[in-house]
TORMAR-400321 format. One line per field, with one value per residue (C-alpha): residue in three letters; z, y, x; residue number from 1. Coordinates in steps of 0.5 Angstrom, whole numbers. Last residue first. Layout:
residues N
aa	ALA / ...
pz	Z / ...
py	Y / ...
px	X / ...
i	NUM / ...
END
This chain:
residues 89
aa	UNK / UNK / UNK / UNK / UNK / UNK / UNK / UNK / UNK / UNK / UNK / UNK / UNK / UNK / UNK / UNK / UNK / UNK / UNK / UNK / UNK / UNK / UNK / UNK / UNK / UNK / UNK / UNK / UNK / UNK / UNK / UNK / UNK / UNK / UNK / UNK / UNK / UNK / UNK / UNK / UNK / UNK / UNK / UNK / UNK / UNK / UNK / UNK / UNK / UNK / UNK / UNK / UNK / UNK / UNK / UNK / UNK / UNK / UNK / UNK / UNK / UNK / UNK / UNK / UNK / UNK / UNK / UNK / UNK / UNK / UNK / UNK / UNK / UNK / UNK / UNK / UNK / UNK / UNK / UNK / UNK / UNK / UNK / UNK / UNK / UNK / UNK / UNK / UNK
pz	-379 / -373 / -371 / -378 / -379 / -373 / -375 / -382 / -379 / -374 / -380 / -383 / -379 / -378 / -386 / -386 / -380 / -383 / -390 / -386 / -383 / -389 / -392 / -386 / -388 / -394 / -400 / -397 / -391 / -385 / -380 / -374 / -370 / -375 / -377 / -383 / -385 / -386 / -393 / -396 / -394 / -397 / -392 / -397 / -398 / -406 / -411 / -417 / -424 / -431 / -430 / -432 / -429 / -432 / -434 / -427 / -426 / -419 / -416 / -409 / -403 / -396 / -389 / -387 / -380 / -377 / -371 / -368 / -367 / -369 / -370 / -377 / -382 / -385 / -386 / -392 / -392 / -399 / -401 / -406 / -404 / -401 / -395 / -390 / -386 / -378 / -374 / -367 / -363
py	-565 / -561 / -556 / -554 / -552 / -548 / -545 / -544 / -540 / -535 / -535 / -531 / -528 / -525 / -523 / -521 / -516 / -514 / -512 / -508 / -504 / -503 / -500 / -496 / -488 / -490 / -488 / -484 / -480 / -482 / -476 / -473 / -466 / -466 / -458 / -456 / -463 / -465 / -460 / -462 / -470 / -471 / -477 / -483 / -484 / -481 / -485 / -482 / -483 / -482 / -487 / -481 / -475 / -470 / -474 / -475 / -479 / -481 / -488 / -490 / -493 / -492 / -494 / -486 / -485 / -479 / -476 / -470 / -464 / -460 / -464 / -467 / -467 / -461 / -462 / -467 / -475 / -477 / -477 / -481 / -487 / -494 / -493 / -494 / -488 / -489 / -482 / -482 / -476
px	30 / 27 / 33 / 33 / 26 / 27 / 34 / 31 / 26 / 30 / 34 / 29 / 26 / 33 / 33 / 27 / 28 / 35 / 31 / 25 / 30 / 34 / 27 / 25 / 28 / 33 / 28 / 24 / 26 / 24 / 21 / 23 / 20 / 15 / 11 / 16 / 18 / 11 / 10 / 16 / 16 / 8 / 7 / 6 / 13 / 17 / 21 / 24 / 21 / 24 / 30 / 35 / 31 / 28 / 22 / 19 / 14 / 11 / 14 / 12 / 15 / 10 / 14 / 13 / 14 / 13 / 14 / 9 / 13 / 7 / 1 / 0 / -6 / -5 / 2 / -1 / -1 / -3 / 4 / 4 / -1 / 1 / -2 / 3 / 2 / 5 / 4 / 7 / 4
i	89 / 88 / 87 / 86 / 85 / 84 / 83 / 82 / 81 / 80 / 79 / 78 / 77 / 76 / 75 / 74 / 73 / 72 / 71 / 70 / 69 / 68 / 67 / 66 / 65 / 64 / 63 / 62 / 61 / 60 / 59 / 58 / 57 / 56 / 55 / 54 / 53 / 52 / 51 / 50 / 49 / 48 / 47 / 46 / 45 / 44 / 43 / 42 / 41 / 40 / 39 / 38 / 37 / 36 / 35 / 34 / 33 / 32 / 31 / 30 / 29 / 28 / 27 / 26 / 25 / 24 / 23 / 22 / 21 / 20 / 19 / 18 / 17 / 16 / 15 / 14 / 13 / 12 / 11 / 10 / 9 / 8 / 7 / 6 / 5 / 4 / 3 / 2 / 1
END
């Protein structure tokens, strides 16, 4: 199984809803307070990532999972656009 969570909710995803071995991509970035850190918060996905890694075979990481993919598919589409708009003028 592939599970896809982009739900904007902190670690809404538990263990309890995936199947051994499944992949999990987690596109969710959200902030939660942490004081004991220097900004006072840190950035989690909607899969709670501690409890998932004990039962998924692959899971991205947040931050760092599919954010950089994200960017260069943004950047492609956007050149794409820009190639298009400018073959017309």
């Amino acid at each position: 199984d592939i599970v896809v969570a982009a739900v904007g909710r902190a670690h809404m995803v538990p263990k309890s809803w995936l199947k051994e071995g499944c992949t999990v991509i987690d596109v969710g970035i959200n902030s939660v307070d942490a004081p004991d850190t220097k900004r006072g918060y840190r950035l989690v996905g909607d899969v709670n990532y501690a409890e998932a890694k004990e039962v998924a075979e692959w899971i991205t990481p947040v931050p760092g999972g599919v954010g950089p993919m994200t960017i260069a598919m943004l950047l492609r589409n956007t050149m794409n656009s820009w190639k298009r708009y400018s073959s017309q003028a």
